[in-house]
C-alpha positions as CSV (number, residue, x, y, z in Angstrom):
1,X,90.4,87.4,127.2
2,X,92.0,91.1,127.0
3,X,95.2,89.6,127.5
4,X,94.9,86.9,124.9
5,X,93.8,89.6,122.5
6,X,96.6,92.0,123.4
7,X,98.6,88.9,123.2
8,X,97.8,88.4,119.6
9,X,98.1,92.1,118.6
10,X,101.4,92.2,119.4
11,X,102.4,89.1,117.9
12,X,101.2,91.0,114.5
13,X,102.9,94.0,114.9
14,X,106.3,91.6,116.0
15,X,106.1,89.3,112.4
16,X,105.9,92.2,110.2
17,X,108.7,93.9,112.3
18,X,110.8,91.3,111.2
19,X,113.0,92.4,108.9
20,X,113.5,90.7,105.2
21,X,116.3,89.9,103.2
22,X,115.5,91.9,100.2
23,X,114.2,95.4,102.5
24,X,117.9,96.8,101.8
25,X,117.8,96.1,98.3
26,X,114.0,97.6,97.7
27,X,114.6,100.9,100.1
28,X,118.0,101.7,98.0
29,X,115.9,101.0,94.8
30,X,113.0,103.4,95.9
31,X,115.6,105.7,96.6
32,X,117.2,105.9,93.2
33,X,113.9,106.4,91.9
34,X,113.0,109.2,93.8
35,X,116.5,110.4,93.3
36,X,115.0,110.1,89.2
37,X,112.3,111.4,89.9
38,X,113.2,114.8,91.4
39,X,116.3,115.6,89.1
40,X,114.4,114.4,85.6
41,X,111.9,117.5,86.3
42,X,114.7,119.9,87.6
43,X,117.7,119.9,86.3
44,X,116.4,120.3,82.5
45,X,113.9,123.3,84.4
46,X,117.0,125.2,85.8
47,X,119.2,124.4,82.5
48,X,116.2,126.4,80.9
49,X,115.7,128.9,83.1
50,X,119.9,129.7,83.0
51,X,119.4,129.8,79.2
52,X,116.4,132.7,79.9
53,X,118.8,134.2,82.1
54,X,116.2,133.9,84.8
55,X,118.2,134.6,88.3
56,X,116.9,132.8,91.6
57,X,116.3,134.1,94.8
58,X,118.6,133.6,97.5
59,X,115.6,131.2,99.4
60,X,115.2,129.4,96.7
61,X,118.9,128.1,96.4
62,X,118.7,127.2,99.8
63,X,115.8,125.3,99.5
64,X,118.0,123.5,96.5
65,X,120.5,122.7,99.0
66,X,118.8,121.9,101.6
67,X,116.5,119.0,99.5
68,X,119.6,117.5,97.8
69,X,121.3,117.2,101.7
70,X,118.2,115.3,102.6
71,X,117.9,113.1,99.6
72,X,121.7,112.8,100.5
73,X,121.1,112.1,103.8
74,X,118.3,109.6,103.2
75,X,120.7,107.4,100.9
76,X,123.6,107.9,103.3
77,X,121.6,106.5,106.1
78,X,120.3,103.0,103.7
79,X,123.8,102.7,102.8
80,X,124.8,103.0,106.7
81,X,121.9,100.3,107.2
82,X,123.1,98.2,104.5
83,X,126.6,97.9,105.7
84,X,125.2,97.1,109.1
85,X,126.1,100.0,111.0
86,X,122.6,101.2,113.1
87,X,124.6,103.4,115.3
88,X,126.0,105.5,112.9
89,X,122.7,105.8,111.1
90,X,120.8,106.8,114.7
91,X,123.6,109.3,115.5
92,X,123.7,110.5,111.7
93,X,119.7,110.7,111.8
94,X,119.9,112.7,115.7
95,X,122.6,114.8,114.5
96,X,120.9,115.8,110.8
97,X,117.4,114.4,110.8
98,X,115.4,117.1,112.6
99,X,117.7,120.5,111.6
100,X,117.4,119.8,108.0
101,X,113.8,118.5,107.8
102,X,112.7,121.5,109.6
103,X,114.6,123.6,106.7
104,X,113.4,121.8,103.8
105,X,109.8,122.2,104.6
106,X,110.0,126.1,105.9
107,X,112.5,126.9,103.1
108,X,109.9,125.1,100.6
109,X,107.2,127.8,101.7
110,X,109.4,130.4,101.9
111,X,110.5,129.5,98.3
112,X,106.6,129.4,97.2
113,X,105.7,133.1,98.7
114,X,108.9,135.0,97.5
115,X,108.7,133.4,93.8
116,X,105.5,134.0,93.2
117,X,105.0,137.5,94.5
118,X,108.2,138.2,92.6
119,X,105.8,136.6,89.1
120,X,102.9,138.6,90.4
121,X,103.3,141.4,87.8
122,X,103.8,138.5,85.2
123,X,100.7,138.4,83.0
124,X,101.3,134.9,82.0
125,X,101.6,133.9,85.8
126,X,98.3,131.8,87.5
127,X,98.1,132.9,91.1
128,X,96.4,129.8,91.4
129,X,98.9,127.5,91.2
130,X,100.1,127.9,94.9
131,X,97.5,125.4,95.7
132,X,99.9,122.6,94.1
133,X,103.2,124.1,95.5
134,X,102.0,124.0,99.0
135,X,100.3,120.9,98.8
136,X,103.1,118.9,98.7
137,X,104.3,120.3,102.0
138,X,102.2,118.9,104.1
139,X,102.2,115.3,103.9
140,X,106.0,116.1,103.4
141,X,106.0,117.7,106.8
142,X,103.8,115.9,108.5
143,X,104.9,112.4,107.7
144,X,108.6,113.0,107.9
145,X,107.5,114.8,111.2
146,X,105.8,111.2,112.2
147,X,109.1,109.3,111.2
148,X,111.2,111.4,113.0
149,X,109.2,110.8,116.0
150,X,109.1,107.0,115.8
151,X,112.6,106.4,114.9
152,X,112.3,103.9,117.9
153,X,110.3,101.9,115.3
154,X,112.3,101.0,112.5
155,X,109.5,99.3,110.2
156,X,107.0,102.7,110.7
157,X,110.2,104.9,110.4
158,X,111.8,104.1,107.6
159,X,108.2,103.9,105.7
160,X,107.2,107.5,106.7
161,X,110.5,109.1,105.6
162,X,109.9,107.2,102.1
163,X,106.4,108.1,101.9
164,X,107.1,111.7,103.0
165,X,109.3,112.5,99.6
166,X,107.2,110.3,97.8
167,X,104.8,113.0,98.5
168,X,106.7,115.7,96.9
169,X,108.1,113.6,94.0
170,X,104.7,115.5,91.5
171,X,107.4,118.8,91.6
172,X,109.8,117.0,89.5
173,X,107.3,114.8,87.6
174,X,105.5,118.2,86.7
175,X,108.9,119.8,85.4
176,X,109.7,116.7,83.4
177,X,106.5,115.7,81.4
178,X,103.6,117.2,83.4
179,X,103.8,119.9,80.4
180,X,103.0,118.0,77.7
181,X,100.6,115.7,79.4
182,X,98.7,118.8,80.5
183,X,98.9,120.2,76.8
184,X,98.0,116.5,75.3
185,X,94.8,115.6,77.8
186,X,94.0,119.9,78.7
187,X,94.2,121.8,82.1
188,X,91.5,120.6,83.5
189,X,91.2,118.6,86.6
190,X,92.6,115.2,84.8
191,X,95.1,117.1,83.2
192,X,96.3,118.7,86.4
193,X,96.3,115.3,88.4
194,X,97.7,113.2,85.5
195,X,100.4,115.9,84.6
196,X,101.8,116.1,88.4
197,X,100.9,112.9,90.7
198,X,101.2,109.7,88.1
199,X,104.8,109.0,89.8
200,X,103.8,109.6,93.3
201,X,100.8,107.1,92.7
202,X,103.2,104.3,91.1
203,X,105.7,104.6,94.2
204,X,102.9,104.2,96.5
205,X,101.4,101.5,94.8
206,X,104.9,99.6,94.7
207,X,105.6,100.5,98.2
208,X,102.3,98.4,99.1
209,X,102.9,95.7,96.8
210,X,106.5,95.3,98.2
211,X,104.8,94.7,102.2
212,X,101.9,92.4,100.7
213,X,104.8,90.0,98.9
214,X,107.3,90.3,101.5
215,X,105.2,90.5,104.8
216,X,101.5,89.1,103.4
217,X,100.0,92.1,104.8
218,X,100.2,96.5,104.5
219,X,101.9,98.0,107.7
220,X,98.9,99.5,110.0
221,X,100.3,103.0,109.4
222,X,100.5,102.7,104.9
223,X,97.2,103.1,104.2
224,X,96.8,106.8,106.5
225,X,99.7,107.9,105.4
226,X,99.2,107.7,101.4
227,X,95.1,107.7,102.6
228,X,96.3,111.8,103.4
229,X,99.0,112.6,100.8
230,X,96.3,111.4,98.1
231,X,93.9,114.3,99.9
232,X,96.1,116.9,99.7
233,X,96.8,116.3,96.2
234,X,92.9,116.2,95.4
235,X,92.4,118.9,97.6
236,X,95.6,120.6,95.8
237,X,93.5,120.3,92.4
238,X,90.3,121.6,94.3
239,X,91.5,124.3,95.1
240,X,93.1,125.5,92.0
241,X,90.1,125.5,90.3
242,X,87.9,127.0,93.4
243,X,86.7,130.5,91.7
244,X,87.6,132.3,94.9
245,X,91.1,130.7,95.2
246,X,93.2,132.9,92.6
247,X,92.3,136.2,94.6
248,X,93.2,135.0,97.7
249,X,96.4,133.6,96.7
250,X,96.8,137.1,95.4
251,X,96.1,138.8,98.7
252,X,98.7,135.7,100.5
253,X,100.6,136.8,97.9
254,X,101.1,140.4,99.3
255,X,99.4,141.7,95.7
């Protein structure tokens, strides 16, 4: 009986391994998007900030670099998949993968603590919003981590890597028209989730759609994974407006 059900288990997981004829074409199209996504918010935020004459920190270029090499990298490797080369993509993703995902993440939180202790004297400047720049990290971190791990398992890899910068897509949503949604609806906890997650949720959302049409069914791993990036970014918002939050971003802060 054990074997039988085993038996059947595996001949689940095996059908929605199978590869389909349009993955190429949706994982490229999910990339441009995210690609969107991230450069909509921060290329009109840094063409402001050059016009202020605002200067950044030496971590936060490299945190800039480092995120363009991985959305880089990302596309590289669908392109390699596309034009049927897995070899180059698993020695590319050896080579690259776990270097630069290990300095995206540390040079994200690096970025966080040195900016805002530098804005600490600013009077205009919410301590509070750390709560949001950190809680993208983690389900970046931790499900890149997870794909990186499994890269033995193309169908759970390829959708933790996606779901991993899907997770941090709300920074450039927030830069691009998370302002004027927060000014239009107010700051409170709609107006925080609306004005930085709305692009994050649609990408999910088609993400899960895509499996249900292609494969009739979610892959077993889907639902945890966006199940935890959607509690950090509630927990994110709790936070933020937790009354004992502010000063002890303050003291994290060095302040």
């Amino acid at each position: 009986m054990l074997d039988k059900i085993e038996a059947a288990q595996a001949f689940v997981i095996d059908e929605f391994r199978k590869t389909h004829p349009r993955d190429r074409d949706a994982v490229l199209i999910i990339i441009a998007l995210l690609w969107f996504g991230l450069l909509a918010g921060f290329i009109p935020d840094m063409l402001r900030n050059m016009i202020k004459g605002r200067e950044y920190q030496l971590v936060t270029h490299l945190h800039a670099a480092s995120s363009v090499g991985w959305m880089a990298l990302l596309t590289w490797q669908a392109l390699l998949i596309r034009e049927a080369k897995p070899a180059a993509h698993r020695a590319n993703g050896k080579r690259f993968g776990p270097i630069l995902g290990i300095i995206v993440a540390v040079s994200a939180v690096a970025t966080v603590w040195f900016a805002d202790h530098a804005r600490l004297s600013n009077p205009d400047f919410n301590p509070a919003v750390m709560a949001f720049q950190l809680g993208h990290v983690f389900p970046f971190a931790v499900l890149t981590a997870i794909g990186l791990a499994n890269t033995d398992q193309p169908d759970l890899h390829k959708r933790m890597i996606l779901l991993g910068i899907v997770g941090i897509v709300d920074a450039g949503w927030s830069r691009w028209i998370g302002l004027d949604i927060r000014e239009l609806i107010g700051q409170g906890y709609a107006g925080q989730l609306l004005g930085r997650y709305p692009l994050s949720w649609a990408l999910m959302m088609a993400m899960g759609m895509y499996d249900q049409i292609t494969r009739g069914r979610l892959h077993p791993a889907f639902l945890p994974a966006v199940g935890f990036t959607l509690f950090t970014q509630v927990g994110a918002a709790l936070l933020f407006f937790a009354p004992w939050w502010p000063s002890l971003a303050v003291r994290i802060l060095g302040g």
